[in-house]
C-alpha positions as CSV (number, residue, x, y, z in Angstrom):
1,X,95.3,146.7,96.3
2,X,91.9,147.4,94.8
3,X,93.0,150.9,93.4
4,X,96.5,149.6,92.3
5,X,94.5,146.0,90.6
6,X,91.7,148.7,89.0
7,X,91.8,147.9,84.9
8,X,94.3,145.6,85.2
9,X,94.9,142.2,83.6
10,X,95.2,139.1,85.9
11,X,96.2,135.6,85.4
12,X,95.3,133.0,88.0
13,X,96.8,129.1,86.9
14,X,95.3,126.7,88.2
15,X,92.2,129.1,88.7
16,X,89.4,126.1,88.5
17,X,90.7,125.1,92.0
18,X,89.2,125.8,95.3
19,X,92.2,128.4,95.6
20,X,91.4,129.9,92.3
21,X,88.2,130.2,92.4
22,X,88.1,132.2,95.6
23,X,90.8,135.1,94.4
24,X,88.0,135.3,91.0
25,X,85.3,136.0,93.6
26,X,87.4,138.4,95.3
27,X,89.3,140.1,92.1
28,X,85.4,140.5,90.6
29,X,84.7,142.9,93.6
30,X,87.7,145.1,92.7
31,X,86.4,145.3,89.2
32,X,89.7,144.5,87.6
33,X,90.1,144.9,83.8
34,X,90.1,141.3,82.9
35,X,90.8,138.0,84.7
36,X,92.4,135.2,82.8
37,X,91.7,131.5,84.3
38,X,94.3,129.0,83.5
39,X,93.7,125.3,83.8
40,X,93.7,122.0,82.0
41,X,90.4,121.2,83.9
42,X,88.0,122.0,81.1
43,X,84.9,120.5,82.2
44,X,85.5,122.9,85.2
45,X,86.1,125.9,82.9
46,X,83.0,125.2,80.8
47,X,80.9,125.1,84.5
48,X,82.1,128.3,85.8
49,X,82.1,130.1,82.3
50,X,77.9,128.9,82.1
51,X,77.6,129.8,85.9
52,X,79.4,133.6,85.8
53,X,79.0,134.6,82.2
54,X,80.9,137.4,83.1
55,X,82.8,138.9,80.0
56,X,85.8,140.2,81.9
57,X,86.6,136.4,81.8
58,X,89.1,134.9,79.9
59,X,89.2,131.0,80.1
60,X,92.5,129.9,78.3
61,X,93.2,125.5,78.2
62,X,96.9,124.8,79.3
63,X,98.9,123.1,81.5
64,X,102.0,125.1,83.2
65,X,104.3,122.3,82.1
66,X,104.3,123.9,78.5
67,X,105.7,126.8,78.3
68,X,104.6,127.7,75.5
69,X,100.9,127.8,76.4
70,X,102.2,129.5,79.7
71,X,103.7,132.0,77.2
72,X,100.5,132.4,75.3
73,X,98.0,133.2,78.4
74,X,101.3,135.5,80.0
75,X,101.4,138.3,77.1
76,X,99.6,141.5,78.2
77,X,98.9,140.4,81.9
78,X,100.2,143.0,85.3
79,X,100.2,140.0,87.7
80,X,100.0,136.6,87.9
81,X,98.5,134.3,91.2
82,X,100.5,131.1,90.6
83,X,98.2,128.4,92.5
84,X,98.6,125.7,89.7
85,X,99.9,122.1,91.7
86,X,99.6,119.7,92.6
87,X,98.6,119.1,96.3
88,X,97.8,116.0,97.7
89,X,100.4,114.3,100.0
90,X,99.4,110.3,99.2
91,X,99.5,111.0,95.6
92,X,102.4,112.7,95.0
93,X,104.7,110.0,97.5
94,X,103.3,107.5,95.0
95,X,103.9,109.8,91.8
96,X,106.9,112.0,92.9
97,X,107.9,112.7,88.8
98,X,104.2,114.3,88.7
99,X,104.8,116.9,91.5
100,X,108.1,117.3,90.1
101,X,107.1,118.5,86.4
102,X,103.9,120.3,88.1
103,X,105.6,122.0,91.0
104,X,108.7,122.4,90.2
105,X,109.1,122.5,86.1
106,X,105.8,124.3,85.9
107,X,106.5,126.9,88.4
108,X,109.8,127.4,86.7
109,X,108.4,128.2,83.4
110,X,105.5,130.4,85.2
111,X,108.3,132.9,86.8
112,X,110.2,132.7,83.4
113,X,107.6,133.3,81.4
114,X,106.5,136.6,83.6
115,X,109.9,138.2,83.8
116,X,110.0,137.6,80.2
117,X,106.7,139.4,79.1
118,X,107.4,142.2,81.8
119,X,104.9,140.9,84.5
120,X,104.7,143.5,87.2
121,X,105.0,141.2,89.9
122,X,103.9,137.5,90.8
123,X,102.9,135.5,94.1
124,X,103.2,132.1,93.7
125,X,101.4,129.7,96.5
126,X,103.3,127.4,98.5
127,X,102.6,125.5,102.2
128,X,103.6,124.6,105.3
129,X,105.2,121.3,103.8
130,X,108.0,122.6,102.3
131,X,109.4,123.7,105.6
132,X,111.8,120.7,106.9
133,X,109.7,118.6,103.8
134,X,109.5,115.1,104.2
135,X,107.3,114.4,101.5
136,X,107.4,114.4,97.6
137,X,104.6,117.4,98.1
138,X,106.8,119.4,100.2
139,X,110.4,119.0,98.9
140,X,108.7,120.1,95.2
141,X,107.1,123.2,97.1
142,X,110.1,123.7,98.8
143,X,112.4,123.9,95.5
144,X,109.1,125.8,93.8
145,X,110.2,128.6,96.5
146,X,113.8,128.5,95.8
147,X,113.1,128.7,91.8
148,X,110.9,132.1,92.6
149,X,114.0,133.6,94.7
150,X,116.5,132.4,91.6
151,X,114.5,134.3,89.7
152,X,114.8,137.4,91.8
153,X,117.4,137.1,92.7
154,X,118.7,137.4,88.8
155,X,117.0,140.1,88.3
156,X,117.9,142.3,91.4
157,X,121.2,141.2,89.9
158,X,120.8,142.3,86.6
159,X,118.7,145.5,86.8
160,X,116.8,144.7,83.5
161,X,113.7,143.3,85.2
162,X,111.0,145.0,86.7
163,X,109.4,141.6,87.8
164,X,108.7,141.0,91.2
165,X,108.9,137.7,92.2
166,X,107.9,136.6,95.8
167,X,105.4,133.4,97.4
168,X,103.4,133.2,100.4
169,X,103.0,130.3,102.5
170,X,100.1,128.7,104.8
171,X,98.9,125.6,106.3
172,X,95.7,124.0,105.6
173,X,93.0,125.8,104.1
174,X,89.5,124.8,106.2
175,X,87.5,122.9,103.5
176,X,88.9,123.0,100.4
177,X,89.4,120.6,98.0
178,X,91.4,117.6,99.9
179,X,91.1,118.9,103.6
180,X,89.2,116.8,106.0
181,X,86.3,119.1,107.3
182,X,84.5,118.3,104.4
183,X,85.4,114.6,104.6
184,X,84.5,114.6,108.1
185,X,80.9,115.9,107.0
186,X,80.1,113.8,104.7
187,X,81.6,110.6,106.9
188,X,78.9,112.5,109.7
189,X,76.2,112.6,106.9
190,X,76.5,109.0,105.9
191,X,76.0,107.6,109.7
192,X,79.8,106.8,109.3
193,X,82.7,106.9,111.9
194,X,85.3,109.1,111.5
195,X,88.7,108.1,110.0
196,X,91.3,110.0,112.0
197,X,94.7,109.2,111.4
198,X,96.2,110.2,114.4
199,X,94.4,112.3,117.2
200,X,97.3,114.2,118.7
201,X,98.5,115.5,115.4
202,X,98.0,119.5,115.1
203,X,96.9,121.4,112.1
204,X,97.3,125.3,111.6
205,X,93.7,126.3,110.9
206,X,93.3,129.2,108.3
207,X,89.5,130.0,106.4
208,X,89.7,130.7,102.8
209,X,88.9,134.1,103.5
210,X,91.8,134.5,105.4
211,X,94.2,132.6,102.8
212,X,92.9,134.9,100.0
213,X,93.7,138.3,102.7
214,X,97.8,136.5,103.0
215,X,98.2,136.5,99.1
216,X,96.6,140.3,98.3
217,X,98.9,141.5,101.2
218,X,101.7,140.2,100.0
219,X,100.7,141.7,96.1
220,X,100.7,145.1,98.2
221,X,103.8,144.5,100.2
222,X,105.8,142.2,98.6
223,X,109.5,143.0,97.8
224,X,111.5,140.9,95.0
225,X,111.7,137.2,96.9
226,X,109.8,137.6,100.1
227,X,108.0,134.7,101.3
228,X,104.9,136.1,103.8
229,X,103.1,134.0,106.3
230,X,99.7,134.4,107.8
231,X,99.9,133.9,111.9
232,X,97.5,131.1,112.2
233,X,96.0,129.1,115.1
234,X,96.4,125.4,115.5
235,X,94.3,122.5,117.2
236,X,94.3,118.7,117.4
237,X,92.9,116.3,114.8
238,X,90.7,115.4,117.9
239,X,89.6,117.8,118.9
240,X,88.6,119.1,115.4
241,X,86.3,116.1,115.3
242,X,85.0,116.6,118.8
243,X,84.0,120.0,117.9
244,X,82.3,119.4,114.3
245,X,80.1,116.7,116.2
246,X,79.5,119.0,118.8
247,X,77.7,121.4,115.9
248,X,76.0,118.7,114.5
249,X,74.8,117.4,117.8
250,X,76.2,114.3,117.8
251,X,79.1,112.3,119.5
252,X,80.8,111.2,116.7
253,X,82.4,107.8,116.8
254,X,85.9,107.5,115.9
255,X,88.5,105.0,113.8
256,X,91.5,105.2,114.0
257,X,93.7,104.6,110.9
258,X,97.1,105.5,111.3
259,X,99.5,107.8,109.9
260,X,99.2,108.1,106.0
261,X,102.5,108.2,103.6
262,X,104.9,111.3,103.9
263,X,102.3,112.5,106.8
264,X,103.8,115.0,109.8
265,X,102.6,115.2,113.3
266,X,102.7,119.1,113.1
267,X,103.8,121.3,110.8
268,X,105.8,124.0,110.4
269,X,105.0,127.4,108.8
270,X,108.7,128.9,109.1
271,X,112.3,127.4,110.5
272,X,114.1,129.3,113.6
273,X,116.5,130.2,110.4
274,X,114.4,132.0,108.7
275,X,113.0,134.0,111.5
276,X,115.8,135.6,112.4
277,X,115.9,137.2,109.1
278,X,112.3,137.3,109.1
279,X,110.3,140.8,109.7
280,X,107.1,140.6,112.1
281,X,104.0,143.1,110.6
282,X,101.7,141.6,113.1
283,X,99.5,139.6,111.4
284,X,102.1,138.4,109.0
285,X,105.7,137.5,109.0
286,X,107.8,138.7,105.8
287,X,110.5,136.1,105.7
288,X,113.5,138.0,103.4
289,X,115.6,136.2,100.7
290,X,119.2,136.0,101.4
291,X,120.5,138.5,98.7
292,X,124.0,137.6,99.3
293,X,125.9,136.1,96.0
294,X,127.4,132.8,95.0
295,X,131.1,134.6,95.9
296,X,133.6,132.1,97.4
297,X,136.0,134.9,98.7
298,X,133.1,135.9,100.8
299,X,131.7,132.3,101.4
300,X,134.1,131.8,103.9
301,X,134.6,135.1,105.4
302,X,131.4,136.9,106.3
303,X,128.8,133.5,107.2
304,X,126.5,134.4,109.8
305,X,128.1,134.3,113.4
306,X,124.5,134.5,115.0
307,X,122.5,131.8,117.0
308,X,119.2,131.3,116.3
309,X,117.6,131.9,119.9
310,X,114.0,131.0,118.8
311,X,111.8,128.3,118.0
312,X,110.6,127.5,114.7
313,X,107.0,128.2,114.2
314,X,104.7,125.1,114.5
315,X,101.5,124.0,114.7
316,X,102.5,123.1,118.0
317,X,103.5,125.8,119.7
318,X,101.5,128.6,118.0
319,X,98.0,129.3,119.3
320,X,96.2,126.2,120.1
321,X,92.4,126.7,120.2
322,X,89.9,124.4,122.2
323,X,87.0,122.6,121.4
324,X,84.2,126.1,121.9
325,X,87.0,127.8,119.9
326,X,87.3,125.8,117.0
327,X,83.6,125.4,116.8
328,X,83.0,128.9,116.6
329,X,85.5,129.3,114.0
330,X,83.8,126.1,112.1
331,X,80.7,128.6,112.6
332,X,82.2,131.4,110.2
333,X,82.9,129.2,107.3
334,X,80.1,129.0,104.7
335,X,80.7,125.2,103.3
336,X,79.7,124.2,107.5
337,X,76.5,126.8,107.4
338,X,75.1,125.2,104.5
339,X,75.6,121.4,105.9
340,X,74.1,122.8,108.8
341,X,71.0,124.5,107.3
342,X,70.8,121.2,105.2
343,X,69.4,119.3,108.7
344,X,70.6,117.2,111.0
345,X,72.9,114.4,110.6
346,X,71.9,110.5,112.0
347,X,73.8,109.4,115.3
348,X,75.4,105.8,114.7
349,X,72.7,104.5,116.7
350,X,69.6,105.7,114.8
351,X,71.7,104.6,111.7
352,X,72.0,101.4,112.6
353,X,68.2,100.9,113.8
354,X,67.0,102.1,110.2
355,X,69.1,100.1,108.3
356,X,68.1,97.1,110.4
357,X,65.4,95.5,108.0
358,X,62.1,94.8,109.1
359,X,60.9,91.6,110.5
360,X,59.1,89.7,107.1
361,X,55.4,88.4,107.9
362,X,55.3,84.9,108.0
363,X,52.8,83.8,105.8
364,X,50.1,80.6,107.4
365,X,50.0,77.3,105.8
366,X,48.1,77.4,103.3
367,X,47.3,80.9,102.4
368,X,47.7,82.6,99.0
369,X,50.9,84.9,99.1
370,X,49.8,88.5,98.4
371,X,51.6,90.6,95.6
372,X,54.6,89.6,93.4
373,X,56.9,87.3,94.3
């Protein structure tokens, strides 16, 4: 990917998030010709564009819900990283229009607008929610998929696009913008117990590093509307806690809040369906778009006869990693060194004795009180 990205222009939207900004750091190293960072976050634009001053950077104002300022940052690029959504589950189930113009509407006129200015290929970013979706988050995700295979699926059709068109898909990133590591620190920090939703519920576990490795993969395998997935290992809310207290020393306490809106108990990175299409490349799986048409004569006659014989492919049946596990994968993630190397973090107990106040003198009948009142 490095030789083939060489000189060439590249258009991350959404490129002020967490996301974003780690496929900059990584597309910098591959001295690409330009990078163009598309957002409507322009506070965050001005900070990185004062913190890089890099002139290979192009900070362009939009939103992908206009098309037309899609169109303008689109003319001259070779690929596009589509990470602009939005992401968080509570917000979305209260705002499902949002997600819908955002996700769906905005992807739609991000693929549109790279076929039609002769993108060489794009990889937009979904998640594990829009497999078997059951919230607003993952049913927009879900469709955003299904708009990027309409799309290449039109022009494998056609012959008149050279656009490839194809997503990847992953779990939770560990701490980025939203996830709970970081929450969990600060709650840590802050003398706090930690607010767990539910402690059996099972996560896939994936650093930023390793989303970053799943998208340039699929820019140097993808094939028009392939959807790849990073094999990922799993653990348990609790045992996630357990083991970020362990680093820090403490025991942390716990509260339990329930299950927030449109919230799973595991999640599921591909169906049984889809993996019986679905080619294995060992670290990845390259999940194949059903190229067959909308032909009715067919419809009825040549359906797949097969039974899916596996499982789908969960949080809770892929690899689940113990407490010494997970804290040595905690260990590789730079956001947990530096909180770390910033010192140690109060039990509840020594909390609680410092914010006790201190007894107040009382003063003897009679005698002058010292200082102001």
């Amino acid at each position: 990917m490095a030789e083939s990205l060489r000189g060439k222009t590249v258009l991350i939207t959404g490129g002020t998030g967490s996301f974003g900004r780690a496929v900059l750091e990584r597309l910098r190293r591959m001295k690409v010709g330009q990078i163009r960072i598309f957002s409507r976050d322009e506070l965050k634009q001005e900070l990185m564009r004062v913190e890089l001053a890099d002139p290979s950077i192009q900070f362009i104002i939009g939103d992908v819900r206009s098309r037309d300022s899609v169109d303008a940052a689109m003319r001259g690029a070779d690929y596009v990283f589509h990470a602009a959504a939005l992401k968080q589950v509570p917000s979305c189930e209260f705002f499902p229009m949002q997600a819908v113009y955002t996700n769906i509407i905005g992807s739609h006129n991000v693929v549109e607008s790279a076929v039609a200015n002769g993108v060489k290929k794009v990889v937009c970013l979904s998640t594990d929610k829009a497999v078997y979706p059951i919230n607003a988050m993952g049913m927009t995700k879900a469709l955003m998929e299904k708009v990027a295979q309409s799309a290449a699926r039109e022009a494998l059709a056609s012959g008149r696009s050279r656009c490839t068109v194809a997503a990847v898909r992953y779990g939770n990133v560990m701490c980025s913008r939203g996830s709970v590591i970081p929450l969990f620190m600060s709650q840590m920090r802050a003398g706090k117990p930690l607010t767990i939703t539910e402690g059996a519920m099972t996560r896939f576990l994936l650093p930023l590093s390793g989303a970053i490795d799943l998208i340039l993969f699929a820019f140097g395998n993808a094939r028009p509307g392939d959807i790849f997935i990073k094999k990922s290992p799993a653990c348990t809310v609790d045992v996630l806690a357990t083991a970020l207290g362990g680093l820090f020393g403490i025991e942390p306490q716990i509260r339990r809040i329930g299950m927030r809106h449109g919230e799973k108990l595991y999640e599921t990175l591909a169906s049984r369906e889809e993996l019986r299409r679905a080619q294995d490349m060992r670290d990845y799986w390259r999940v194949t778009m059903d190229g067959r048409g909308l032909d009715y004569a067919k419809y009825f006659t040549e359906g797949d006869t097969q039974e899916a014989a596996i499982d789908d492919y969960t949080s809770h049946n892929t690899e689940r990693l113990d407490v010494a596990q997970v804290k040595a994968l905690l260990l590789t993630l730079p956001e947990v060194q530096a909180e770390l190397a910033a010192g140690p973090v109060p039990t509840p107990a020594a909390k609680a004795t410092r914010a006790k106040p201190a007894p107040r003198p009382v003063a003897k009948q009679g005698a002058v009180p010292r200082g102001r009142p």
